[in-house]
Legacy VTK file of the C-alpha trace (Angstrom):
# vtk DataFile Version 3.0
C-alpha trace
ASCII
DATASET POLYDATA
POINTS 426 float
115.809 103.574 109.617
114.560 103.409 113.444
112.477 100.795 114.265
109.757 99.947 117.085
111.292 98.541 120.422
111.307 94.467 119.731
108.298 92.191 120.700
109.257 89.882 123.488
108.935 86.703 121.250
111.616 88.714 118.996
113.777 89.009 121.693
113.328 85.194 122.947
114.134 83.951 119.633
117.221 86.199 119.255
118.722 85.053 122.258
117.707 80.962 121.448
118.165 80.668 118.426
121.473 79.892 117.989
121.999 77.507 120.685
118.998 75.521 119.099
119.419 75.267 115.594
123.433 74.237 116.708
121.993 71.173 118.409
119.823 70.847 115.275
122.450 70.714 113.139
123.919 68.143 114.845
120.617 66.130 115.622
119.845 63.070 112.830
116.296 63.841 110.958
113.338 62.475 112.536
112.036 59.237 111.134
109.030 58.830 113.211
106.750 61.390 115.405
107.124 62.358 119.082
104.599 61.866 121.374
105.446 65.581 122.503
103.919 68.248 119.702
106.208 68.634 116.885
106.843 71.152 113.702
104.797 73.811 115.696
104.401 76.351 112.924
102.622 79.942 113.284
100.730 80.114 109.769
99.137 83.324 109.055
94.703 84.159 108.765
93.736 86.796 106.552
94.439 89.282 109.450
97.398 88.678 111.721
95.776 91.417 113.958
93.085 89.394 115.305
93.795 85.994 114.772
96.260 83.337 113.946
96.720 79.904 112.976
98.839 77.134 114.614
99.472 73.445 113.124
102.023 70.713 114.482
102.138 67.141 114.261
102.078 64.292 117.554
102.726 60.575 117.148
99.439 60.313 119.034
96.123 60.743 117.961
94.151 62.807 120.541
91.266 65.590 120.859
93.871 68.843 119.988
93.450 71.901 121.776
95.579 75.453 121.790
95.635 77.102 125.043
96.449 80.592 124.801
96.667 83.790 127.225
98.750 87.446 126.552
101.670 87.919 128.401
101.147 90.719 130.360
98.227 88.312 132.168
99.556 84.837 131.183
96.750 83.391 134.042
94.393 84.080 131.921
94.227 81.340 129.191
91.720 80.773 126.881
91.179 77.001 125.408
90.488 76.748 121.710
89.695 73.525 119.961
91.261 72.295 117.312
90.846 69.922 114.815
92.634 66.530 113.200
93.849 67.451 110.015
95.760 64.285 108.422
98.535 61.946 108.923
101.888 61.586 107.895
104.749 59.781 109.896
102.398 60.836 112.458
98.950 62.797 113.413
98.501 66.745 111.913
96.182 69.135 114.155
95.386 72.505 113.444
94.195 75.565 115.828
93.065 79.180 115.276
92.443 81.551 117.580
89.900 84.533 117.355
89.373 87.808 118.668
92.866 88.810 119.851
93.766 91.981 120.581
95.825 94.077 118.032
99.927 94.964 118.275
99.649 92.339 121.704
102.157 89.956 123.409
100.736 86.285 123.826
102.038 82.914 124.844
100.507 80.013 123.856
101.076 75.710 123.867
99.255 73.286 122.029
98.150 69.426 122.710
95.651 67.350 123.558
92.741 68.156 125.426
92.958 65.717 128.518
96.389 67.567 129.102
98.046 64.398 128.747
100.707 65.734 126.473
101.703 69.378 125.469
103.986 71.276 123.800
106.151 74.321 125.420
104.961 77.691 125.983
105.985 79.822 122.698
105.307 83.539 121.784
104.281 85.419 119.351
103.016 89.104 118.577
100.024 89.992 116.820
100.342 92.628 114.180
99.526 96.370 115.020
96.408 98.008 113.874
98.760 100.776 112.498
101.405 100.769 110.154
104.401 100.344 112.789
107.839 99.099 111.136
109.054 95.777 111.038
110.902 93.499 109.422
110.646 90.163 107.421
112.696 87.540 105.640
112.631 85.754 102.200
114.034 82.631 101.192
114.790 81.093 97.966
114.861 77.055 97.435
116.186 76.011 100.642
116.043 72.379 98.979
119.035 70.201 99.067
121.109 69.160 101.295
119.504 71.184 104.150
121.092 69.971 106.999
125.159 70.591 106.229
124.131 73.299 103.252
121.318 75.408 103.674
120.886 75.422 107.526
123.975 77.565 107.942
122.730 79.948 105.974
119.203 80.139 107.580
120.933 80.480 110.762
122.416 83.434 109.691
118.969 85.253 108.979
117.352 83.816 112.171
120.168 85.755 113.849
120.449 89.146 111.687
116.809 89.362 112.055
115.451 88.024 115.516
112.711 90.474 115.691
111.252 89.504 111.925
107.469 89.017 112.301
107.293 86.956 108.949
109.532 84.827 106.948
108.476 84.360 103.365
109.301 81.397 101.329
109.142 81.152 97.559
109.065 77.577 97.190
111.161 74.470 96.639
111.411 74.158 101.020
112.725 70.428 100.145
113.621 68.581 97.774
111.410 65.912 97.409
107.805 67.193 98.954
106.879 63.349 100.428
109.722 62.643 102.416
109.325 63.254 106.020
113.023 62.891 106.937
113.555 66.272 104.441
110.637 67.986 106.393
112.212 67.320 109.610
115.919 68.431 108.132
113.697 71.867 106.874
112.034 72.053 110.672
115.378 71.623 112.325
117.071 74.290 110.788
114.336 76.498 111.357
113.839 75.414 114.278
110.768 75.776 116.833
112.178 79.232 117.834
111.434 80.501 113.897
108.635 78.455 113.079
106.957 78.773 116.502
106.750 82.417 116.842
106.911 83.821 113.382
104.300 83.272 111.010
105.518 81.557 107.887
104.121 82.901 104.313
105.101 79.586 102.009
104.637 78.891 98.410
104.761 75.893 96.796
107.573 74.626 94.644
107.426 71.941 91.861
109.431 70.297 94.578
106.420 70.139 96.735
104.296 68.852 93.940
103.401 65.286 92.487
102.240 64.742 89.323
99.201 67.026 89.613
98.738 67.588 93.150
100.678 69.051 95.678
102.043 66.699 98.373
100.080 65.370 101.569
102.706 67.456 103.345
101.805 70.777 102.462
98.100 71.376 103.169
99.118 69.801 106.916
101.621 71.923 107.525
101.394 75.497 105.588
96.848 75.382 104.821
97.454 78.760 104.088
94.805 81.786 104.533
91.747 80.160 103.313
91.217 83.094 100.921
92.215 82.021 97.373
90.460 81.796 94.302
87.525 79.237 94.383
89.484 76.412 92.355
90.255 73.163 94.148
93.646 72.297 92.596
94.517 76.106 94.122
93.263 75.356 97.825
96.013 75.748 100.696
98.515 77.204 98.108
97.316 80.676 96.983
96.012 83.495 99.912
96.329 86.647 101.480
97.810 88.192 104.392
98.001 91.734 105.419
100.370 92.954 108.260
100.968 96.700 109.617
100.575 98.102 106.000
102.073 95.323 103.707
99.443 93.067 101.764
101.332 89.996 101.214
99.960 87.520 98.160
100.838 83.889 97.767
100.539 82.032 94.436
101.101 79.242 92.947
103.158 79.041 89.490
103.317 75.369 89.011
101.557 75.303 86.353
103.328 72.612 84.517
101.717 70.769 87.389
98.017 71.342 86.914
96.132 69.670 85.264
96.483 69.218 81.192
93.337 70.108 80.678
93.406 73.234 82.869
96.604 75.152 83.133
95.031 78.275 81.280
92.127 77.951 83.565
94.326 77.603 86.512
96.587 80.642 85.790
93.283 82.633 84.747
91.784 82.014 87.724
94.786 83.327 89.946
95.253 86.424 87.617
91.427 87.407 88.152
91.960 86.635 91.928
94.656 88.644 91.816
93.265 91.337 90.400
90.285 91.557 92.697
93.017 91.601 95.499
95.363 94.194 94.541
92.042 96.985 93.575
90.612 96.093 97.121
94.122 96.451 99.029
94.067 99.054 102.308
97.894 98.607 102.174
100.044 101.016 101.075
102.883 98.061 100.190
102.048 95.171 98.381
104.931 91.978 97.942
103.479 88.814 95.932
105.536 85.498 96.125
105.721 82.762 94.238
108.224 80.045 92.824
108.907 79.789 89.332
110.147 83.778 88.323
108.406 85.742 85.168
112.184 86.439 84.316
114.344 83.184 84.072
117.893 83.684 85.575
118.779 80.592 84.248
120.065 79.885 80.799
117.092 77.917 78.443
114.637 78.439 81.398
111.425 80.165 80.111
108.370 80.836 81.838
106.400 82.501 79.554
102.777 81.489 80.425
103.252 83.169 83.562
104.659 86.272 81.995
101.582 86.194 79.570
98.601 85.639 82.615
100.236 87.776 85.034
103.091 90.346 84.314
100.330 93.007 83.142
98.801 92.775 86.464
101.674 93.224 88.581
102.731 96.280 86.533
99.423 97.819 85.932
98.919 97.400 89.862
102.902 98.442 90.785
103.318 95.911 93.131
106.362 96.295 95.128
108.028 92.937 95.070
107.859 90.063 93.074
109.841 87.651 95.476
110.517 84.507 93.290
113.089 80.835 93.767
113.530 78.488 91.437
116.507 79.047 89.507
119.233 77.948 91.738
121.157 81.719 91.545
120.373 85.468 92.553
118.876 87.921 90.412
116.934 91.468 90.550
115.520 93.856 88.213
113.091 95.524 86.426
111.095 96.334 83.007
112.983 98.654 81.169
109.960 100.805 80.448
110.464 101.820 84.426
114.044 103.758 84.021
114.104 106.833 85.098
117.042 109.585 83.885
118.678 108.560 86.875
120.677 104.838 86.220
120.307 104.286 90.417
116.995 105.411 89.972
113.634 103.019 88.625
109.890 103.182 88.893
107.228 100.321 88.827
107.884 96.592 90.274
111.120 94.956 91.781
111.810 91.249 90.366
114.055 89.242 92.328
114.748 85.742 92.433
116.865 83.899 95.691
118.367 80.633 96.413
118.649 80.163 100.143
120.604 75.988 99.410
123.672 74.794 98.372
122.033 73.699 94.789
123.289 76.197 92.173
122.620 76.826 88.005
124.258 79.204 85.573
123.624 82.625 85.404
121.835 84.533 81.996
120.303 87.920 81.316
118.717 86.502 78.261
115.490 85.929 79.121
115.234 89.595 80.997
116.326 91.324 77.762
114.728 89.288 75.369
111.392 90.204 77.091
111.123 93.641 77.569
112.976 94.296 81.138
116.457 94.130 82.425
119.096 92.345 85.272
120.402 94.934 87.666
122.013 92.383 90.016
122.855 89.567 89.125
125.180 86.447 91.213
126.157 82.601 90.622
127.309 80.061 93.021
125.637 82.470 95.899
123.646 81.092 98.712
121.724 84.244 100.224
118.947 85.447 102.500
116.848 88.687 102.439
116.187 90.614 104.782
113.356 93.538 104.319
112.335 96.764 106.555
108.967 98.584 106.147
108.560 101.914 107.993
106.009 104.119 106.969
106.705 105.576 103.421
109.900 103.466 102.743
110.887 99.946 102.441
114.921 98.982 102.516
115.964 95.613 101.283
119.142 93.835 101.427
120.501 90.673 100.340
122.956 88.601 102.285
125.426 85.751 102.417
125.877 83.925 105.426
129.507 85.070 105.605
127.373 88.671 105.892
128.747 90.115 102.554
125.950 92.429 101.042
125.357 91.025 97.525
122.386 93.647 96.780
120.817 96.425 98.393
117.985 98.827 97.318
115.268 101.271 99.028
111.580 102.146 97.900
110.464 105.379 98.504
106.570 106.315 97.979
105.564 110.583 98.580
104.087 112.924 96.779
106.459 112.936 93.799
105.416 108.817 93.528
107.370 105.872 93.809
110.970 105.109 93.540
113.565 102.510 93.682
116.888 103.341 94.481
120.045 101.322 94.023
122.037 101.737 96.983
125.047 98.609 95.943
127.538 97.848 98.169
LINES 1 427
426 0 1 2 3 4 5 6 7 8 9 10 11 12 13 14 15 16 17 18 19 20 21 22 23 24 25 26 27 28 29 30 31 32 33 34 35 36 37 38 39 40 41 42 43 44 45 46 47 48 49 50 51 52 53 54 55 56 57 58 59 60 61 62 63 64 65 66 67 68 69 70 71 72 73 74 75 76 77 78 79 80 81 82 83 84 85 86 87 88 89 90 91 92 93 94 95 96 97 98 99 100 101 102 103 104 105 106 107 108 109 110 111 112 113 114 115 116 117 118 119 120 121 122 123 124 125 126 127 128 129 130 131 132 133 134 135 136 137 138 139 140 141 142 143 144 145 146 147 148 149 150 151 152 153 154 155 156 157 158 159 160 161 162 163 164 165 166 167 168 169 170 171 172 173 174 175 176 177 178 179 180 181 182 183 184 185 186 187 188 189 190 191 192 193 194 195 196 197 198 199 200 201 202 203 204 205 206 207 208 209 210 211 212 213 214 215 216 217 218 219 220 221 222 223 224 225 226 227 228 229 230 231 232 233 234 235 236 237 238 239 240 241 242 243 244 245 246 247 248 249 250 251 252 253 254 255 256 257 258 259 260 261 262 263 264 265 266 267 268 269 270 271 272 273 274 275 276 277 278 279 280 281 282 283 284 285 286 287 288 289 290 291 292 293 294 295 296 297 298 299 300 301 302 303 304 305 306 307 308 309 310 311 312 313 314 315 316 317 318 319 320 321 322 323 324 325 326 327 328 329 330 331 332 333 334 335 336 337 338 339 340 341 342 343 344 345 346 347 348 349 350 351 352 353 354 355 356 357 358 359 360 361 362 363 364 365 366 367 368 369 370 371 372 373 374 375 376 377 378 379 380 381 382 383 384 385 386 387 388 389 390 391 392 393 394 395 396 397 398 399 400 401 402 403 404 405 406 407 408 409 410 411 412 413 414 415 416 417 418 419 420 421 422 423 424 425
């Protein structure tokens, strides 16, 4: 399907990426901050046609400001003030700016106040008021070994889709949430380009999580929407975001990580959320991410809590896709109550689960069949990246190696006659 001319910052990032995430490949993680900005990451507001969030990190600790202007009058820059959020291997500072303009062009920098140090000039595109196409990406655990094993494979989607407005992770980014070194491998195979100028819609792993609370990390770099459920063990990791006709939902499945005493309470509380969300969505397409999948690809992996609190509302609602991680192989499919009389043919809510890393677990339809739904597609030992269009009244998915060998492909249709997924395998 035809899509809209590409933004400029599309185009920028097409043409840079691979010339910088080459030299990041080669470059040795960061131990310490720059004085310079840093891990400048686009993280998305409620409504990415008005506003938008920016974080990044400085070894210096300074009054933060984001200067931004559009492009078509780049002399006209506004100033916004941000604020110190937190400190790592270095100082966290976080900007949002207001009352922009719909389906718009800006540039933008970020730094300190004095103008002592700043950043370079990246781009972005706010999202139109209408439902124009476009295109986003989803990862599975990028995780281990991210330099030599994941980043080739993340370069690969950077380049098949330069003009993505979103890339959407479903959790499990590193390895080992605390560790600053594996944040900088996961920011320099990204690399500013990506992070910069396409907003990132993250999840938390377990990875990301210790003991009961998620990692300093996290909040500092990906806060999130601000418009979860009101549960403080669910702040910064469970939101909303709606772009050109696609409500996207965040949550967070860790719930072998909350509290003892709470973990019915904390799924409860995201399934009522949830709920609320879905009857009030304006969006005709609705994809909800999180990590650990309602359907375990993995053999003895069970998640049946979440299945319990949450499977009901994602059917009852037919949410498009369920874009899960966590175990370490590819897998998509459906509840067998949606066949149709067509085989290539379902109804009802796509289930998929990714791995973007080298890290890989056996394969099992077990725990599909044994509760209720069943594996279309199914792959072991497969690093992959998604890639998915929305254009009006259709939505085309495809999953990829970085070799570029299709391992899945599908299409939703919605008119008149309802909704449909169609197989459309390589």
């Amino acid at each position: 399907m035809a899509l809209s001319p590409l933004s400029r910052a599309g185009a920028r990032r097409g043409a840079a990426v691979t010339t910088a995430l080459t030299l990041a490949l080669a470059a040795a993680s960061p131990v310490q901050a720059a004085s310079a900005p840093e891990r400048t990451t686009l993280t998305p507001t409620a409504d990415q046609s008005t506003s938008q969030t920016v974080t990044w990190r400085s070894a210096d600790d300074y009054a933060p400001v984001l200067e931004i202007a559009p492009e078509s009058d780049p002399g006209q820059v506004r100033r916004v003030e941000g604020e110190r959020t937190g400190s790592t291997e270095g100082v966290h500072y976080r900007a949002t700016a207001d009352a922009l303009r719909a389906g718009t062009d800006y540039r933008y920098r970020v730094g300190s106040a004095d103008g002592s140090s700043f950043g370079d000039w990246l781009t972005f595109t706010t999202a139109a008021e209408e439902h124009d196409p476009f295109r986003f990406l989803y990862f599975g655990d990028v995780q281990n070994d991210i330099t030599s094993g994941a980043a080739p494979t993340v370069e690969a989607a950077l380049a098949d889709a330069p003009d993505a407005h979103l890339a959407v992770h479903a959790g499990d980014l590193v390895n080992s949430g605390g560790s600053d070194d594996e944040w900088g491998e996961w920011f320099g195979a990204f690399g500013q380009e990506a992070t910069g100028t396409m907003n990132q819609v993250a999840a938390p792993g377990n990875h990301e999580y210790s003991g009961w609370s998620v990692t300093d990390h996290w909040p500092l770099q990906f806060p999130g929407a601000g418009n979860g459920p009101d549960d403080d063990d669910l702040e910064d990791t469970v939101y909303y975001t709606d772009h050109q006709g696609v409500r996207f939902v965040v949550l967070n499945a860790n719930y072998r990580n909350a509290p003892w005493f709470d973990t019915k309470d904390w799924l409860e509380d995201q399934a009522a959320w949830l709920r609320g969300v879905l009857e009030d969505n304006p969006n005709p397409w609705t994809v909800v991410t999180f990590h650990h999948p309602v359907f375990s690809n993995t053999p003895g992996r069970d998640n049946g809590k979440l299945r319990d609190m949450w499977l009901d509302v994602f059917e009852e609602y037919d949410v498009d896709l369920v874009l899960q991680g966590h175990d370490h192989s590819y897998g998509r499919g459906n509840m067998v109550a949606n066949r149709t009389d067509d085989p290539d043919v379902q109804t009802g809510p796509v289930y998929v689960v990714a791995v973007t890393g080298p890290k890989m677990y056996d394969v099992t339809d077990a725990n599909w069949t044994d509760n209720g739904a069943e594996a279309r597609v199914q792959r072991g030992e497969t690093q992959t990246y998604q890639v998915v269009e929305v254009d009006g009244s259709r939505l085309d998915y495809v999953s990829k190696t970085r070799e570029g060998e299709v391992i899945d492909r599908f299409s939703i249709t919605k008119d008149a006659g309802g909704k449909q997924v169609t197989d459309e395998l390589p």
